[in-house]
Backbone bond lengths (Angstrom), bond angles and torsions (degrees), N, CA, C in turn:
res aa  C-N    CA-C-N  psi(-1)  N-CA   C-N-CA  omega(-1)  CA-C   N-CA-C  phi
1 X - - - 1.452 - - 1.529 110.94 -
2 X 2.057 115.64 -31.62 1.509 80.56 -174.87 1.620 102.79 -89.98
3 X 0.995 108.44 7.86 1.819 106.94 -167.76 1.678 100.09 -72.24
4 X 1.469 104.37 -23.04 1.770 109.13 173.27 1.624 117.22 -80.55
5 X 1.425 104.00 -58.06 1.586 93.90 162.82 1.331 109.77 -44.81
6 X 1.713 155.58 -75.90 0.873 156.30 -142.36 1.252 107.88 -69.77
7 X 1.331 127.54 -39.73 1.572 109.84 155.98 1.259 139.61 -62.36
8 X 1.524 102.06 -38.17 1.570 120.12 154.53 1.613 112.39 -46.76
9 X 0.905 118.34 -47.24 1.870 119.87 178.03 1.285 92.18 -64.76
10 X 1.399 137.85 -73.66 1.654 135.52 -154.49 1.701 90.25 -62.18
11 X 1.443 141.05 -28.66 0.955 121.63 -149.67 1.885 89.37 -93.44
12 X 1.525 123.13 -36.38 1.171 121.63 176.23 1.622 107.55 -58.50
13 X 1.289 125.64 -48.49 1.486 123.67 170.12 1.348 118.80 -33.73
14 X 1.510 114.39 -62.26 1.022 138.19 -164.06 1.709 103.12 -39.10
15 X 1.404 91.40 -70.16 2.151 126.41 -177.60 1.575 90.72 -63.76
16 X 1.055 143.57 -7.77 1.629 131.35 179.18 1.512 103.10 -96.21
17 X 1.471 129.02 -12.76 1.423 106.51 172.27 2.126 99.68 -127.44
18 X 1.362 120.02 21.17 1.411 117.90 144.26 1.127 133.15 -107.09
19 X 1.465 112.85 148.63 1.288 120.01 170.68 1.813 121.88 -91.57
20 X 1.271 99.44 162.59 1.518 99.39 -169.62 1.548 97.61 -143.01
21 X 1.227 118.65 117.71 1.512 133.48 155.98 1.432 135.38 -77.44
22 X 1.525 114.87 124.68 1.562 119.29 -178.04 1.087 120.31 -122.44
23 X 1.394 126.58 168.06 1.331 110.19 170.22 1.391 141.96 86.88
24 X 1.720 92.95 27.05 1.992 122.83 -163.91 1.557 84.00 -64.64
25 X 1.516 105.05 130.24 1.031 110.80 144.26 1.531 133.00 -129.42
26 X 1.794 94.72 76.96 1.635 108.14 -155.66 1.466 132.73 -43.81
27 X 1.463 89.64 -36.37 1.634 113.90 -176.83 1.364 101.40 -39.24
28 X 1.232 124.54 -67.56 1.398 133.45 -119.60 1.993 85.37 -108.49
29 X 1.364 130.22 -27.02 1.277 126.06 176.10 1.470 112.36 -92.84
30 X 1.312 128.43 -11.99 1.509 118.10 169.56 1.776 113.16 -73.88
31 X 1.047 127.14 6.59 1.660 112.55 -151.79 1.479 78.17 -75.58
32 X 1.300 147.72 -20.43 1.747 143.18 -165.59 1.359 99.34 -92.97
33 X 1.079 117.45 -46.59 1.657 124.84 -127.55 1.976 80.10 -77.89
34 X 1.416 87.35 170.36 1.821 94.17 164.82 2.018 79.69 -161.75
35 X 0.893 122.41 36.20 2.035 98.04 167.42 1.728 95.95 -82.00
36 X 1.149 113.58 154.84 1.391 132.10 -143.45 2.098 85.61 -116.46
37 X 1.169 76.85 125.58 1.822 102.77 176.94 1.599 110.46 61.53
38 X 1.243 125.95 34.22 1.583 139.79 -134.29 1.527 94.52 -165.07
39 X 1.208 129.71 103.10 1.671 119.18 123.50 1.069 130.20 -56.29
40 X 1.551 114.96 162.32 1.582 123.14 -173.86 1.406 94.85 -76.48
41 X 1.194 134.96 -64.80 1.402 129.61 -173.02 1.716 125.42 -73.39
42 X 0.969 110.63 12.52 1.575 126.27 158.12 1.332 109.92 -103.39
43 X 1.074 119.84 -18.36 1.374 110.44 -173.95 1.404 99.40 -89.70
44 X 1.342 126.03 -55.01 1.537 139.22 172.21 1.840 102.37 -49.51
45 X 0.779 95.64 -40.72 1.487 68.24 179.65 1.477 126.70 -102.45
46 X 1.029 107.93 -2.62 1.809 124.98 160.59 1.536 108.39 -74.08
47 X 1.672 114.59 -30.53 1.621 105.70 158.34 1.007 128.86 -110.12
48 X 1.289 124.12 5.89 1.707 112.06 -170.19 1.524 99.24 -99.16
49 X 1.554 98.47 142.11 2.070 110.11 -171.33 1.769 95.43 -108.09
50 X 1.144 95.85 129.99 1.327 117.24 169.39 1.389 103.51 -42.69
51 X 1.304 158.07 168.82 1.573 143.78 176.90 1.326 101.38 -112.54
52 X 1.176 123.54 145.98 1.750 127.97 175.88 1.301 109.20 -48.72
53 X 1.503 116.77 -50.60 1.501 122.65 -141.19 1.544 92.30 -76.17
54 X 1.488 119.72 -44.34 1.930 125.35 172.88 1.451 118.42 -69.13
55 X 1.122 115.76 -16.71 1.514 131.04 164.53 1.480 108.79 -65.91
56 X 1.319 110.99 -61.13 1.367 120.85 -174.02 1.679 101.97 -80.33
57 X 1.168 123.08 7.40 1.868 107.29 -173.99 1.684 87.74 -126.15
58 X 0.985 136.98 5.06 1.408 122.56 -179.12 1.732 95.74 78.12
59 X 1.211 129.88 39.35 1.272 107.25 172.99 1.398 118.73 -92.14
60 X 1.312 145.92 137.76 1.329 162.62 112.85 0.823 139.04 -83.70
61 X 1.669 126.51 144.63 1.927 125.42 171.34 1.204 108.77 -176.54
62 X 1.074 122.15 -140.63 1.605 159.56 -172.09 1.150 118.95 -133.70
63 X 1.298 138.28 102.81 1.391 132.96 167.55 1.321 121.35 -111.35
64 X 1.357 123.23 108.15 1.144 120.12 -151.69 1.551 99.92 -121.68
65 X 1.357 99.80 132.21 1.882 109.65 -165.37 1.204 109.50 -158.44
66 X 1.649 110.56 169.04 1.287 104.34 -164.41 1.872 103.31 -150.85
67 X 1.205 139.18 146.55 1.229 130.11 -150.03 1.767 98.39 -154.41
68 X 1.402 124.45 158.98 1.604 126.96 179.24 1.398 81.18 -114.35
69 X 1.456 106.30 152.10 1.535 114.74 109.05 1.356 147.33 -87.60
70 X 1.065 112.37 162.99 1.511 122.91 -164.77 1.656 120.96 -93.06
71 X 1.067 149.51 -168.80 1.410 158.05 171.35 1.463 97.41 -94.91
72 X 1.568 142.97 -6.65 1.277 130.63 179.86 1.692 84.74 -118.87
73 X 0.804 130.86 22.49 1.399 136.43 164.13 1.248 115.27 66.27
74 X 1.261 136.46 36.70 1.128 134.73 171.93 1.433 135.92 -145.34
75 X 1.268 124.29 134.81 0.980 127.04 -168.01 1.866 133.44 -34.78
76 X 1.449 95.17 119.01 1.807 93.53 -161.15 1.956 103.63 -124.32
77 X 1.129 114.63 -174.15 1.166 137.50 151.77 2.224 106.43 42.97
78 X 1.401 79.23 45.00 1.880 82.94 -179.32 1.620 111.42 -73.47
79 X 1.642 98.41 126.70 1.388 116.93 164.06 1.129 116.76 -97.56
80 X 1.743 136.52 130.61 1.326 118.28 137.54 1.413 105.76 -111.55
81 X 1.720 59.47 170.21 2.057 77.81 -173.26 1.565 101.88 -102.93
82 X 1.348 120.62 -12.07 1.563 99.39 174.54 1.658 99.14 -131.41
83 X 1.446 125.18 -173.43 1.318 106.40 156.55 1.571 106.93 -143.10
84 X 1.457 123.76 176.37 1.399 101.86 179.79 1.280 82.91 -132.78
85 X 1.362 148.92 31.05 1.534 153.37 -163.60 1.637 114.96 -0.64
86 X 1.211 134.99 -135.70 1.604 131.96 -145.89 1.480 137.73 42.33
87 X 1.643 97.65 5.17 1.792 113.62 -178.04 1.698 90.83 115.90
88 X 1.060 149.32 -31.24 1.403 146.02 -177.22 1.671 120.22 -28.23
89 X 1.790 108.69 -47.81 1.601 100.66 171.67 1.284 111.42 -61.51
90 X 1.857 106.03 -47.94 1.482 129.98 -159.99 2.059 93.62 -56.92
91 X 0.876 131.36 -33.25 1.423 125.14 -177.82 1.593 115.90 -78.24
92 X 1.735 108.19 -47.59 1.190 121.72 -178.76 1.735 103.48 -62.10
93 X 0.939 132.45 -31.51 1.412 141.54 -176.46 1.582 110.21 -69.76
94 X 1.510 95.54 -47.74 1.913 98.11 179.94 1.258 113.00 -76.53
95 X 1.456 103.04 -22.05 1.518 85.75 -178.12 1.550 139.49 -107.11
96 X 1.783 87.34 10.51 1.774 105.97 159.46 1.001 108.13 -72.94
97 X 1.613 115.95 -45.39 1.261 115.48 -167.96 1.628 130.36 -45.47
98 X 1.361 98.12 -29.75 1.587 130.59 161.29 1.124 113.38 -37.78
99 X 1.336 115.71 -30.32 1.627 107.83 -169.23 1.556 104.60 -110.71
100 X 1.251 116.16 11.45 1.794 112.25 162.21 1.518 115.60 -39.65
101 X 1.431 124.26 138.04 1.333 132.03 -169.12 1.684 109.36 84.78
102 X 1.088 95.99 -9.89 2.094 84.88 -155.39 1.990 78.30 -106.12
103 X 0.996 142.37 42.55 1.811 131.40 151.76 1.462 116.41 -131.93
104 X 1.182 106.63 154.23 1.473 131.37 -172.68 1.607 89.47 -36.11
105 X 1.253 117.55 128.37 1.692 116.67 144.10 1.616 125.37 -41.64
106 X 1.188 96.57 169.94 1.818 105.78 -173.38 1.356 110.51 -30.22
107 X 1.810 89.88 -70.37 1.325 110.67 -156.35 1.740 107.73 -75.90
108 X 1.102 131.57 3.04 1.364 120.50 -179.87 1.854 106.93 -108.51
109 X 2.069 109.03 6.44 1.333 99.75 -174.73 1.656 92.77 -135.91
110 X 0.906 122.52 164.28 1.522 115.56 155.44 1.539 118.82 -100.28
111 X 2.029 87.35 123.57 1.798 97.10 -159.54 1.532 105.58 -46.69
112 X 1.196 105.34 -48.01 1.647 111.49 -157.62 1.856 106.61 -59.72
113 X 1.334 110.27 -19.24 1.782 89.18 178.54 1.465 104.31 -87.26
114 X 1.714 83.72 144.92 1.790 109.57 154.93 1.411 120.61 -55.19
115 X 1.503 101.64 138.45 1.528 114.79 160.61 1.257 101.26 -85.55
116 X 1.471 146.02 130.67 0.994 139.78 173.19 1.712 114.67 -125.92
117 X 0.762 124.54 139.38 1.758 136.40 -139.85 1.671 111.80 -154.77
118 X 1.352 121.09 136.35 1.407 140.77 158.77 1.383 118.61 -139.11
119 X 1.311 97.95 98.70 1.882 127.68 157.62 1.327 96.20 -68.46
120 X 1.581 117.24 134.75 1.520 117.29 158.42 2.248 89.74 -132.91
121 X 1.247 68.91 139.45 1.668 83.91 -176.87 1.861 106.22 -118.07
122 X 1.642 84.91 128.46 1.579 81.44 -172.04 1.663 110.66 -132.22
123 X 1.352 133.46 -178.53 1.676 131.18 -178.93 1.472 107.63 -112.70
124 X 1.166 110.07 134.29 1.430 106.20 152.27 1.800 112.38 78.09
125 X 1.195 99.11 1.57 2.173 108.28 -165.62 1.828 76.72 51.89
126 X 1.247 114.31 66.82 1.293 122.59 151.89 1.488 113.59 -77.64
127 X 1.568 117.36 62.83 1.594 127.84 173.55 2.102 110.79 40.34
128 X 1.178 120.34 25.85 0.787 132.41 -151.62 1.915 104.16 -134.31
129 X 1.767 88.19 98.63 1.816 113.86 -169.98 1.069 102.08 -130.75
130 X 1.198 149.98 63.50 1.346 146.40 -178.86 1.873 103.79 -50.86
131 X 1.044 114.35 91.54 1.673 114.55 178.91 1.378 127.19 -37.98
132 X 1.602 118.58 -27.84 1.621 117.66 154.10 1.339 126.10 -93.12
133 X 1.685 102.48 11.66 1.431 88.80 -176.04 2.145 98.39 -85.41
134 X 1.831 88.57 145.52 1.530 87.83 177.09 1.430 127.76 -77.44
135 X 1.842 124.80 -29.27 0.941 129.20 145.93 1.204 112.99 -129.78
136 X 1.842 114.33 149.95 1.449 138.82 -157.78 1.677 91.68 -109.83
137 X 1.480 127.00 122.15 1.571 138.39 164.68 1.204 100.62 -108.05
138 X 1.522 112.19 117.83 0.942 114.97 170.97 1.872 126.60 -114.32
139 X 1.305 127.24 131.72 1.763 100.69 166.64 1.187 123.24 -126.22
140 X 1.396 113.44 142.33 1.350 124.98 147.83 1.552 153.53 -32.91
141 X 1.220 111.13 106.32 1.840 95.52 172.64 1.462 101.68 130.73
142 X 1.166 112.01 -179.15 1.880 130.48 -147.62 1.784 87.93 -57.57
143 X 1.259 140.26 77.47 1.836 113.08 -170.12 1.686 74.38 -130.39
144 X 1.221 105.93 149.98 1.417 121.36 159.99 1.517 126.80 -104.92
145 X 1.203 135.41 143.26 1.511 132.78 -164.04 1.914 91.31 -152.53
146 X 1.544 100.45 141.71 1.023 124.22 157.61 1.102 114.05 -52.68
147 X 1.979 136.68 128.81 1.513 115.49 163.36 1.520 100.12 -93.68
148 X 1.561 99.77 150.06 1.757 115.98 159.38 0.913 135.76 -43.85
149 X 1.572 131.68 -16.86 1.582 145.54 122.51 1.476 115.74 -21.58
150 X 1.623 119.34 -69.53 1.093 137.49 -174.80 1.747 108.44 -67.25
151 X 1.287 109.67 -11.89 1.776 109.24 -167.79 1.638 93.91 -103.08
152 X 1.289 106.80 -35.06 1.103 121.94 -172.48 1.963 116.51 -73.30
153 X 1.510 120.44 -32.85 0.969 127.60 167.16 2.097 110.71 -82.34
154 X 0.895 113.30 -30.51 1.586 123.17 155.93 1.235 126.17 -45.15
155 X 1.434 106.00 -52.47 1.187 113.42 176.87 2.065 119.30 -76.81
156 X 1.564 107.47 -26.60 1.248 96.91 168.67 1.909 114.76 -92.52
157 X 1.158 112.90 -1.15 1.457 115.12 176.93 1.291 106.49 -87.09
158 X 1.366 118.90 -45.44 1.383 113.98 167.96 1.310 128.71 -67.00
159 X 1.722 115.15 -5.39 1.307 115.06 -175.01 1.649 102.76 -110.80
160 X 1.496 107.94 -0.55 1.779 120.84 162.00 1.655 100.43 -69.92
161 X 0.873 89.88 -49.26 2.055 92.42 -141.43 1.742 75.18 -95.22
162 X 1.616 136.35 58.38 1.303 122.35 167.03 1.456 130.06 25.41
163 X 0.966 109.07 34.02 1.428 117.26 -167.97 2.071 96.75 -104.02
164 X 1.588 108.86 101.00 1.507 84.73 -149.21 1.440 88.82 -103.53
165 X 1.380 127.71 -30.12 1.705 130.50 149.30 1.160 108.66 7.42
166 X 1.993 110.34 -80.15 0.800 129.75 -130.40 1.763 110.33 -100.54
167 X 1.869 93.39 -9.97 1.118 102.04 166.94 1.765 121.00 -81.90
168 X 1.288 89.63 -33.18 1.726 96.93 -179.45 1.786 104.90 -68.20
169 X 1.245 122.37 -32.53 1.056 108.69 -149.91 2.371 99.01 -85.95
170 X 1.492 81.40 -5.27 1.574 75.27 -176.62 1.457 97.76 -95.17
171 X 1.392 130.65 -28.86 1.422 126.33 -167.35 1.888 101.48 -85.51
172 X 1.257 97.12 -18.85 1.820 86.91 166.02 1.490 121.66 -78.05
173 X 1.739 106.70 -25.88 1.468 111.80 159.01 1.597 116.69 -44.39
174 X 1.175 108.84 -64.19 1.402 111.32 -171.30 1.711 102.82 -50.36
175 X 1.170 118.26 -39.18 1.411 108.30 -161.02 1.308 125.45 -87.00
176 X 1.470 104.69 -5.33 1.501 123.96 167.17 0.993 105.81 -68.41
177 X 1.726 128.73 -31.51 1.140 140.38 156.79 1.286 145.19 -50.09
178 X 1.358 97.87 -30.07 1.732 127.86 -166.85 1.165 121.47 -173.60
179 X 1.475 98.83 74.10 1.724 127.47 -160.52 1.222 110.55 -63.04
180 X 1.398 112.08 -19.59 1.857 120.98 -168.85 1.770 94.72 -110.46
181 X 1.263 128.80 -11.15 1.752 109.77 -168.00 1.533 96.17 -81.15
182 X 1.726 92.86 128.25 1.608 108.92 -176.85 1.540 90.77 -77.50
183 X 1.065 140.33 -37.66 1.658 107.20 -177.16 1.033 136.80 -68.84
184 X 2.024 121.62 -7.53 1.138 120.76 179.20 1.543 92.28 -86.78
185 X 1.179 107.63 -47.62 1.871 112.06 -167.06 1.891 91.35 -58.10
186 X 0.613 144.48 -38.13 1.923 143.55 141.28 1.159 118.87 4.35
187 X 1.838 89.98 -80.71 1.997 108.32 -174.96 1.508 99.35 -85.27
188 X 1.601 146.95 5.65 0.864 117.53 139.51 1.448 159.21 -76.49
189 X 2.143 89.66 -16.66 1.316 107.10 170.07 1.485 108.82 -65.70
190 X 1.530 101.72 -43.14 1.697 89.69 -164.13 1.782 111.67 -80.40
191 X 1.612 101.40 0.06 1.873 79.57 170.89 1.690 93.03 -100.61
192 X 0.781 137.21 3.77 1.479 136.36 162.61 1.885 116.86 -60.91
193 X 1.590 79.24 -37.98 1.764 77.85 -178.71 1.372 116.30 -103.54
194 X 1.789 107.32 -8.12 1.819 112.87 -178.01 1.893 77.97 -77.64
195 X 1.321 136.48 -42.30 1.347 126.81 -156.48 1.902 111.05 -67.01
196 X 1.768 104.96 -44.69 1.966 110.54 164.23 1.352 103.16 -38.70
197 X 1.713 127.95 -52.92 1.270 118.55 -153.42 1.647 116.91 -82.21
C-alpha cells in the first residue's frame, strides 16, 4: 500500500510542474501555417509553458491578440487587445516566434491580414472553456485560483459597502476571464461612472 501512495505522490509531483493543452482548433489556425506533418495549434501547444509567475499568482483568462507576418516569413507586429500579465504575452510571443519559416510566402497570403488568436489559460481544468477561445493552456499542480463565485460575491459586497476600488478590481478579474461577457463589461461601465460622480 505505501509503494502505491508513493507513486501516486511522485506521480502528483510529476503533473504539478506540467502543462497540458486542450481544445485544438486546427482548422481555423492552419490557413498560414505550412510546417509539414504539424499543425499550427499542435505545435503551440505541445510548446508553450504555462509561466511560473501566473502559475504561482492564480492567474487565468483570455488573451486575445493578433500578429502579421512578414515577407521574411516571420512573425511580426503583435497586438493584444487584453493582457493577463505574469510573463503570459511575454511567452505567447516567443513562442510564435518559433514558427518563423514554417508560413505561406508573400505571394500565396495577403501580407496585410491579421492572424488573430485567443489563448485562454486556465488551473487545475479549473471548469474553465472559454467557447471562443481557439486554444485552452492548461496547468497542473498545488496552484490556487480565485473561483468566479468568490469574484463575483466581492464584487457585489464591495459594491454594498461603496467600496468601488474594490468593486472594479474583482469585476475586471472576471473579465480577464471572459473578455466578451456583456454583463461584466455592464458592471464595469456603471462602476466607472458611479466612480466620475
Amino acid at each position: 500500500m505505501r509503494k502505491i501512495q508513493s507513486i501516486l505522490f511522485a506521480i502528483l509531483i510529476f503533473l504539478s510542474f506540467t502543462n497540458n493543452a486542450q481544445n485544438i482548433k486546427d482548422g481555423k489556425l492552419d490557413k498560414y501555417y505550412s510546417r509539414e506533418g504539424e499543425g499550427f495549434a499542435r505545435y503551440i501547444t505541445s510548446s508553450i509553458k504555462y509561466p511560473q509567475a501566473a502559475r504561482g499568482n492564480g492567474t487565468v483568462g483570455v488573451v486575445a491578440f493578433s500578429f502579421r507576418i512578414d515577407c521574411q516569413n516571420s512573425p511580426v507586429d503583435f497586438v493584444f487587445e487584453n493582457k493577463l500579465g505574469n510573463g503570459i504575452e511575454e511567452e505567447i510571443e516567443r513562442i510564435i516566434k518559433t514558427t518563423q519559416g514554417n508560413w505561406l510566402s508573400c505571394n500565396e497570403r495577403d501580407q496585410s491580414e491579421r492572424v488573430k488568436l485567443k489563448f485562454a489559460f486556465g488551473i487545475n481544468n479549473y471548469n474553465y472553456n472559454p467557447p471562443d477561445a481557439d486554444i485552452v493552456i492548461v496547468a497542473f499542480g498545488n496552484f490556487s485560483i480565485v473561483k468566479d463565485a468568490k469574484l463575483e460575491k466581492q464584487y457585489n459586497k464591495a459594491l454594498k459597502k461603496g467600496k468601488l476600488d474594490k468593486a472594479k478590481e474583482a469585476i475586471e478579474e472576471l473579465i480577464r476571464r471572459y473578455p466578451n461577457d456583456d454583463a461584466y463589461l455592464e458592471k464595469k461601465k456603471k462602476i466607472e461612472s458611479m466612480m466620475k460622480n
